[in-house]
Gaussian input, Z-matrix of N, CA and C with variables (Angstrom, degrees):
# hf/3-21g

backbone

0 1
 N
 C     1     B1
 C     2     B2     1     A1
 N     3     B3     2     A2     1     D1
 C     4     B4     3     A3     2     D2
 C     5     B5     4     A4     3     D3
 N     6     B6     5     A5     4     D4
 C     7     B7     6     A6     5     D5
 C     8     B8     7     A7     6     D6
 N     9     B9     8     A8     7     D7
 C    10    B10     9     A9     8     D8
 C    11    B11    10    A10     9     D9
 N    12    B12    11    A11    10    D10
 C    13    B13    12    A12    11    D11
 C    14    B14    13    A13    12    D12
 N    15    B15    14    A14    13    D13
 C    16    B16    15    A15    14    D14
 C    17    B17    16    A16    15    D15
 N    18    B18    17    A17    16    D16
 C    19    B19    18    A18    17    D17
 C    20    B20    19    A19    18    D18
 N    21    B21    20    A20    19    D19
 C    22    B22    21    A21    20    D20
 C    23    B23    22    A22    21    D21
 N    24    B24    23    A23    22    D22
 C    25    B25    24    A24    23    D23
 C    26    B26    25    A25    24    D24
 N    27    B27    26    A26    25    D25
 C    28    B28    27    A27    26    D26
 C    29    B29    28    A28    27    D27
 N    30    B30    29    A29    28    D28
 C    31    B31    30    A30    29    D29
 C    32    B32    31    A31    30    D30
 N    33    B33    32    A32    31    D31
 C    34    B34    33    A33    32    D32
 C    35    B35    34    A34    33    D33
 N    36    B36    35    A35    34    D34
 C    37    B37    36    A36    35    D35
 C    38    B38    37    A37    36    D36
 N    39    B39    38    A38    37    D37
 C    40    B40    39    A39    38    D38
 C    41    B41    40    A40    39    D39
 N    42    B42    41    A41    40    D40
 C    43    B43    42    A42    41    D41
 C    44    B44    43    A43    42    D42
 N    45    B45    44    A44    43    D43
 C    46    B46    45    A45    44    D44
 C    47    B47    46    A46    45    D45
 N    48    B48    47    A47    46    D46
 C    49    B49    48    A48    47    D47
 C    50    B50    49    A49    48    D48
 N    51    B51    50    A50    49    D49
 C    52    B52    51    A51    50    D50
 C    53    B53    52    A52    51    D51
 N    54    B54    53    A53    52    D52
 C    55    B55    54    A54    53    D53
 C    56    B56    55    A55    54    D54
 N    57    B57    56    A56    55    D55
 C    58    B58    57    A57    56    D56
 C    59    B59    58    A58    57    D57
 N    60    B60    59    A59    58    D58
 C    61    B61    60    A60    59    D59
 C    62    B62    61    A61    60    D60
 N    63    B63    62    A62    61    D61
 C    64    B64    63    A63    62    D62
 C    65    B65    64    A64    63    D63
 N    66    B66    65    A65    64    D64
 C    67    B67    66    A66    65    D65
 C    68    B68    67    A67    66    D66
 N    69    B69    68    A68    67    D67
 C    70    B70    69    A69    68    D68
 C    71    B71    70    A70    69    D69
 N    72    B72    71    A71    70    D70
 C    73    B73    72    A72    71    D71
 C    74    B74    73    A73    72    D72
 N    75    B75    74    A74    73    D73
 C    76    B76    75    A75    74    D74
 C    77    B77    76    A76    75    D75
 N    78    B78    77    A77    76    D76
 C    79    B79    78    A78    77    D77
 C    80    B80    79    A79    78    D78
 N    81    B81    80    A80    79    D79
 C    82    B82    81    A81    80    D80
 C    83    B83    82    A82    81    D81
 N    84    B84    83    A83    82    D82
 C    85    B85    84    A84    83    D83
 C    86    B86    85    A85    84    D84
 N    87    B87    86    A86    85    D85
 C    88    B88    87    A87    86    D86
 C    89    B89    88    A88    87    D87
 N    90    B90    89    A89    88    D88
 C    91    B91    90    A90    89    D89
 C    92    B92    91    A91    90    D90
 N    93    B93    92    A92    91    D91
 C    94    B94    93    A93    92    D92
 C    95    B95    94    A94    93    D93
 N    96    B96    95    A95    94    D94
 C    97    B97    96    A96    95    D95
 C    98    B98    97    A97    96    D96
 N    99    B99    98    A98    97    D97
 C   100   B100    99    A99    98    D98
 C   101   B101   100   A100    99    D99
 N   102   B102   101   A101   100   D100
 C   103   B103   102   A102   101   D101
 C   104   B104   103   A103   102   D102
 N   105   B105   104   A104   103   D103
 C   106   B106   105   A105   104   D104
 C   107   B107   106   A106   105   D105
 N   108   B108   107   A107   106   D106
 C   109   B109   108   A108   107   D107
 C   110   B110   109   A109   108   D108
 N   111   B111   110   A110   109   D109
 C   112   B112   111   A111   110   D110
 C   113   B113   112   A112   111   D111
 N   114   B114   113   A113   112   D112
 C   115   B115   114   A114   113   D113
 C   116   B116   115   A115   114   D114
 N   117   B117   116   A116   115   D115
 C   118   B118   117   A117   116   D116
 C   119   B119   118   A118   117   D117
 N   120   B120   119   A119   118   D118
 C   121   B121   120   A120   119   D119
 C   122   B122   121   A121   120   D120
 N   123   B123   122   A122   121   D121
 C   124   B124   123   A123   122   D122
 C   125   B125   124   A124   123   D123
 N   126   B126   125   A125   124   D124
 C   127   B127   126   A126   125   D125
 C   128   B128   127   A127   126   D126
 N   129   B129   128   A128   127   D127
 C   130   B130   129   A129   128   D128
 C   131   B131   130   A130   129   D129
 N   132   B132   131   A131   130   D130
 C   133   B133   132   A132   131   D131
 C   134   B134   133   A133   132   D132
 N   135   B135   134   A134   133   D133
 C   136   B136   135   A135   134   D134
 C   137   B137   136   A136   135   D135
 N   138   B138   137   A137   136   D136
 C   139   B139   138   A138   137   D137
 C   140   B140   139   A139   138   D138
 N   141   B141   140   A140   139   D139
 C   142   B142   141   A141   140   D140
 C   143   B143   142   A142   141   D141
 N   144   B144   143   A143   142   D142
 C   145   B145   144   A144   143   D143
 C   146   B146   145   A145   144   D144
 N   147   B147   146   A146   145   D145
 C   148   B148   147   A147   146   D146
 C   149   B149   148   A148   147   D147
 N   150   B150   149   A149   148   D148
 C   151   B151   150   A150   149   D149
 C   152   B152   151   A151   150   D150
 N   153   B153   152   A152   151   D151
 C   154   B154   153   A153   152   D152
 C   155   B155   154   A154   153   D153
 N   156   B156   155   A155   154   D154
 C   157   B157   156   A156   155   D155
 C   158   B158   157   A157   156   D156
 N   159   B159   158   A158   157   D157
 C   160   B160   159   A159   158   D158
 C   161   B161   160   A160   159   D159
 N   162   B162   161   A161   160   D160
 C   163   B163   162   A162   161   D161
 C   164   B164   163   A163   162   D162
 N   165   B165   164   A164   163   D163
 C   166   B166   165   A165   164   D164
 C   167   B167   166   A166   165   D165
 N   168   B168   167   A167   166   D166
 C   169   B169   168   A168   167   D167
 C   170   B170   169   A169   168   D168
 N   171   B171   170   A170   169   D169
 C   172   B172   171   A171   170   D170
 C   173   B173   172   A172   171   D171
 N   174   B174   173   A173   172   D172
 C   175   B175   174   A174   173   D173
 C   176   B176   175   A175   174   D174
 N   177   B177   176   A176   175   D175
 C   178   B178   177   A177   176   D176
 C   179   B179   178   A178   177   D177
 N   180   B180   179   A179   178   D178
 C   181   B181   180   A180   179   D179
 C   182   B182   181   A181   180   D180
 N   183   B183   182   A182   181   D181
 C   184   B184   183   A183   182   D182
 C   185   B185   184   A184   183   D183
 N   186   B186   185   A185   184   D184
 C   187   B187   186   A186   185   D185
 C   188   B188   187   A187   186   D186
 N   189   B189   188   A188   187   D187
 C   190   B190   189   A189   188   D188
 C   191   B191   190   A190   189   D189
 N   192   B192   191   A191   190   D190
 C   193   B193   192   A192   191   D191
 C   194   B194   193   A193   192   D192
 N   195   B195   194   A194   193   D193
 C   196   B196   195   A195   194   D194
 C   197   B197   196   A196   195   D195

   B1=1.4480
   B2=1.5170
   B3=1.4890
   B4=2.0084
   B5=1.3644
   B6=1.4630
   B7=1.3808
   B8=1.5451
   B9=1.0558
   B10=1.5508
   B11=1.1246
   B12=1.8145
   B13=1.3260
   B14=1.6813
   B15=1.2947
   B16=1.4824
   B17=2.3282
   B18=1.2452
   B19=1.8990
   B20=2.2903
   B21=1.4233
   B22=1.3878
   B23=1.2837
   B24=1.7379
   B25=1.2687
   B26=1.4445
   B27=1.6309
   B28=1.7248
   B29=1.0404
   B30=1.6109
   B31=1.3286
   B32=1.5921
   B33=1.4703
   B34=1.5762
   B35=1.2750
   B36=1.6692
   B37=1.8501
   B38=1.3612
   B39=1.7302
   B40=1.3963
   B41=1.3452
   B42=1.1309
   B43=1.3561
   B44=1.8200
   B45=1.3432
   B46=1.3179
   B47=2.0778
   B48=1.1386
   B49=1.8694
   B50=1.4646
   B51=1.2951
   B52=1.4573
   B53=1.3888
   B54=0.5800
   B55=1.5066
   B56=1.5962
   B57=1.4702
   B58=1.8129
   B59=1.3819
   B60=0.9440
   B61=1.4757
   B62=1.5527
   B63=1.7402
   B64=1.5977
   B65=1.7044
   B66=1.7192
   B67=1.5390
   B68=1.9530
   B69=0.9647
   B70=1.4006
   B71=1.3085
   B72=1.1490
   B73=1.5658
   B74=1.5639
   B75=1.0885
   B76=1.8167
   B77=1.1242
   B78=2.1096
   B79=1.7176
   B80=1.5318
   B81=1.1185
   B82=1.4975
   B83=1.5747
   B84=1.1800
   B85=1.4153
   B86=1.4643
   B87=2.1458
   B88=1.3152
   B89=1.2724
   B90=1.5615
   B91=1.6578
   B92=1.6250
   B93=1.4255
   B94=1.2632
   B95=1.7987
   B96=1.2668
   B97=1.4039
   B98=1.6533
   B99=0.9199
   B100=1.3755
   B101=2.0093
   B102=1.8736
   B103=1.2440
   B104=1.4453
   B105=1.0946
   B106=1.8908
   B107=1.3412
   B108=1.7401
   B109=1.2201
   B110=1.6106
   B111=1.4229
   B112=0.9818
   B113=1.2113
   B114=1.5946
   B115=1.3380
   B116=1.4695
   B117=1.1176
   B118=1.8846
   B119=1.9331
   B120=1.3291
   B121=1.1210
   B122=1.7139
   B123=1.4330
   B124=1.0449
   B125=1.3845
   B126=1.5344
   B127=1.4461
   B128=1.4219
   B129=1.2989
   B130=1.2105
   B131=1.7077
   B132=1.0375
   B133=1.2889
   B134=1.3369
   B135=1.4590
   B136=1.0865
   B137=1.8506
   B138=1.6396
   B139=1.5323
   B140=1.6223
   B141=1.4206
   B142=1.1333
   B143=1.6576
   B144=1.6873
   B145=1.4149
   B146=1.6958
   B147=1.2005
   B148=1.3620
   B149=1.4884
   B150=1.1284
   B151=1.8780
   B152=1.2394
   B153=1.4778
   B154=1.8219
   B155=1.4312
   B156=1.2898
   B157=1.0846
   B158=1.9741
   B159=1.1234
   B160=1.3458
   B161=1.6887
   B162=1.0755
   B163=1.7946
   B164=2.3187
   B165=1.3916
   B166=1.2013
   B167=1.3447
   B168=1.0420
   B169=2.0556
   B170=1.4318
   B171=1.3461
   B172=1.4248
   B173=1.9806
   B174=1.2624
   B175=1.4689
   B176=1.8863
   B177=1.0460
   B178=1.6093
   B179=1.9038
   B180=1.4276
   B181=1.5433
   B182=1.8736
   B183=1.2467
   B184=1.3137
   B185=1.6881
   B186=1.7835
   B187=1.1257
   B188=1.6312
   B189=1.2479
   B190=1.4720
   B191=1.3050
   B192=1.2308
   B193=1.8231
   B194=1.5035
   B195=1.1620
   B196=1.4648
   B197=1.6963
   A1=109.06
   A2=102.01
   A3=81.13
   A4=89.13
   A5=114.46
   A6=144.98
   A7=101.69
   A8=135.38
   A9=118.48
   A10=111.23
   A11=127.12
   A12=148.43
   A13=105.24
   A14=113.50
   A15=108.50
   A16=85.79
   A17=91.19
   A18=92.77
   A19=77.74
   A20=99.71
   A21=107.73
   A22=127.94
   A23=108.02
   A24=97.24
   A25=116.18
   A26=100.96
   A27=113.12
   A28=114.00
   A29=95.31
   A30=108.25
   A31=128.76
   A32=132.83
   A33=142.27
   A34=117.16
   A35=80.09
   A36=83.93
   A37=78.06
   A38=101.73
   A39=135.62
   A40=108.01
   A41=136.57
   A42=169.54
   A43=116.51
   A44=109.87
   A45=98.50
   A46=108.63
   A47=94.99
   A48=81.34
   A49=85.32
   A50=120.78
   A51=132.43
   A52=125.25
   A53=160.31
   A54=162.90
   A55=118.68
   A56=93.08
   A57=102.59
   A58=116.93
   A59=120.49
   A60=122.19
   A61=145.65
   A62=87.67
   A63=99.89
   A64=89.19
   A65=98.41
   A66=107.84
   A67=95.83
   A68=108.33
   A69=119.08
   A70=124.04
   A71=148.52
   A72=160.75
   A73=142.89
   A74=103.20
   A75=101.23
   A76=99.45
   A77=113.97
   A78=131.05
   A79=92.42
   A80=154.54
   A81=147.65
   A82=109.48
   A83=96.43
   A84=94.29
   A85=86.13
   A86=124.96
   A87=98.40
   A88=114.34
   A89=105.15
   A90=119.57
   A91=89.52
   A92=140.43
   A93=147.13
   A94=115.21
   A95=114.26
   A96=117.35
   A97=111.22
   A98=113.77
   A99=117.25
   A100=104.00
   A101=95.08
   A102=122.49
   A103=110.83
   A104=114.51
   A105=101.46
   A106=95.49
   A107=126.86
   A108=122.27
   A109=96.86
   A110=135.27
   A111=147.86
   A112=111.60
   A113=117.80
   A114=137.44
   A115=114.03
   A116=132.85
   A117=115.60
   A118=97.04
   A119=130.14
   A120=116.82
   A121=119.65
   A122=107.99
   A123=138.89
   A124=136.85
   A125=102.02
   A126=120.35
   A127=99.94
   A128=124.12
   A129=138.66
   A130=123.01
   A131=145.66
   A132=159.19
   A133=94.25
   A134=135.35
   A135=133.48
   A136=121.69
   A137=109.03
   A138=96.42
   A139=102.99
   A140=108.72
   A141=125.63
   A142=117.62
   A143=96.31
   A144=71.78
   A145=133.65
   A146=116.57
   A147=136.55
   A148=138.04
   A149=108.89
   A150=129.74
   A151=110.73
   A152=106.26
   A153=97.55
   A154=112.11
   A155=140.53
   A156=152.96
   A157=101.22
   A158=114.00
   A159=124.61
   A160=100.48
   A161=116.71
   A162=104.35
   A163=102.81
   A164=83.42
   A165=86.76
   A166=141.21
   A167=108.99
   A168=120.89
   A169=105.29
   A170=133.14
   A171=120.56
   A172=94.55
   A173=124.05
   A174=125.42
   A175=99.79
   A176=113.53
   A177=133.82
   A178=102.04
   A179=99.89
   A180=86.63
   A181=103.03
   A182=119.47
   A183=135.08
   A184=104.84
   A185=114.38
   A186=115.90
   A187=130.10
   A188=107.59
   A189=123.40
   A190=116.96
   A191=116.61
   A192=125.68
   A193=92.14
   A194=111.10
   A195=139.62
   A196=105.35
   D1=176.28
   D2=-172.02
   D3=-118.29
   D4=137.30
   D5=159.36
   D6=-39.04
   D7=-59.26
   D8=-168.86
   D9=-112.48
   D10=104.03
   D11=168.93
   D12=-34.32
   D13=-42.20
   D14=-142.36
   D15=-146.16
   D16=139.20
   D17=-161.23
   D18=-133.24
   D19=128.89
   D20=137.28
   D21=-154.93
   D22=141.92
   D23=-171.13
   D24=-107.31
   D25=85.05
   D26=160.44
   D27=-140.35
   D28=161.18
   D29=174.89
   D30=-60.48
   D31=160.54
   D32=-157.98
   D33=147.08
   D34=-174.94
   D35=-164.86
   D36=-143.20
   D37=161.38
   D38=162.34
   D39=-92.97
   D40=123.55
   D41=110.85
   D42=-25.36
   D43=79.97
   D44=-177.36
   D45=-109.64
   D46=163.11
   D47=-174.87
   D48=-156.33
   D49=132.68
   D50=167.70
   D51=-94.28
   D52=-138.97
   D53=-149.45
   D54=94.36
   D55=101.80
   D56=-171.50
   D57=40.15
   D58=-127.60
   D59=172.12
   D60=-68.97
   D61=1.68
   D62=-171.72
   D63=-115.30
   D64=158.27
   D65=174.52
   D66=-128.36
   D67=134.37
   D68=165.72
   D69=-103.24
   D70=100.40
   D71=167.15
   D72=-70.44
   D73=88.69
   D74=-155.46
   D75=-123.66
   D76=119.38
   D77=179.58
   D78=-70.39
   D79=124.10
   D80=120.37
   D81=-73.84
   D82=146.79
   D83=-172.17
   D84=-106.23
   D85=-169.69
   D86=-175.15
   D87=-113.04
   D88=58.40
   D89=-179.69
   D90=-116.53
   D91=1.24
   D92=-151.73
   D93=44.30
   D94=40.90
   D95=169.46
   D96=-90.17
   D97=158.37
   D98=-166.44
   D99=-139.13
   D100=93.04
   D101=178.73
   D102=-76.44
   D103=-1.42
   D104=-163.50
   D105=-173.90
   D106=142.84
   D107=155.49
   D108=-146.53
   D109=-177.28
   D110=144.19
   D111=-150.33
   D112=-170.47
   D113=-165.38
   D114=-134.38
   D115=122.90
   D116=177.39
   D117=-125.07
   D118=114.19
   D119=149.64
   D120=-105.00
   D121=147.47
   D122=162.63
   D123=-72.60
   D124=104.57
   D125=-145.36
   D126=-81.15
   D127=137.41
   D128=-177.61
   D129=-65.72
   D130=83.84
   D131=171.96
   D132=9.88
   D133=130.54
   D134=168.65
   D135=-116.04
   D136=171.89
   D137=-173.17
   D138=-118.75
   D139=152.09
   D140=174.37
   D141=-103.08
   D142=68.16
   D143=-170.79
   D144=-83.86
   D145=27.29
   D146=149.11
   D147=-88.19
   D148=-13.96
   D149=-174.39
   D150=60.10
   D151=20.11
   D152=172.55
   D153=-85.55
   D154=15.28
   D155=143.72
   D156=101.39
   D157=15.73
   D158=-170.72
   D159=-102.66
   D160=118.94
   D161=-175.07
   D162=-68.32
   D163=143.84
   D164=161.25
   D165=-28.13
   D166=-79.22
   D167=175.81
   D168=-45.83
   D169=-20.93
   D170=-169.03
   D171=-121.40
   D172=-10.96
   D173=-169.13
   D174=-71.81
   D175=126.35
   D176=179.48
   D177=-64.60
   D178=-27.36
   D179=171.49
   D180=-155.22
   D181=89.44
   D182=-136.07
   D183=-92.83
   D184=-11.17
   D185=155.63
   D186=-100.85
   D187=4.11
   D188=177.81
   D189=-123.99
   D190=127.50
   D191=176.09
   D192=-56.46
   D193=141.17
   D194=174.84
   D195=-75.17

């Protein structure tokens, strides 16, 4: 399948800005239009406190190995 949905060929810059755990991503091209952005957050380490390898918050029974 092809990796890039959407192809342009101009010039720009990426715009990246962090903030703790989140990254924000913005294509400007160099007319300052803004073709593309996304969002990535960074998921917080979670606990198993059963060792069934299922994190807690989402485990159906979070004090018992599955």
């Amino acid at each position: 399948h092809p990796a890039m949905v959407v192809s342009h060929n101009l010039h720009g810059s990426v715009v990246l800005d962090i903030d703790g755990q989140r990254l924000d991503a913005t294509f400007l091209t160099k007319d300052g239009q803004v073709l593309d952005r996304y969002r990535m957050d960074k998921a917080v380490a979670c606990t198993d406190p059963d060792g069934d390898g299922v994190c807690g918050i989402v485990d159906n029974c979070p004090s018992t190995s599955n």
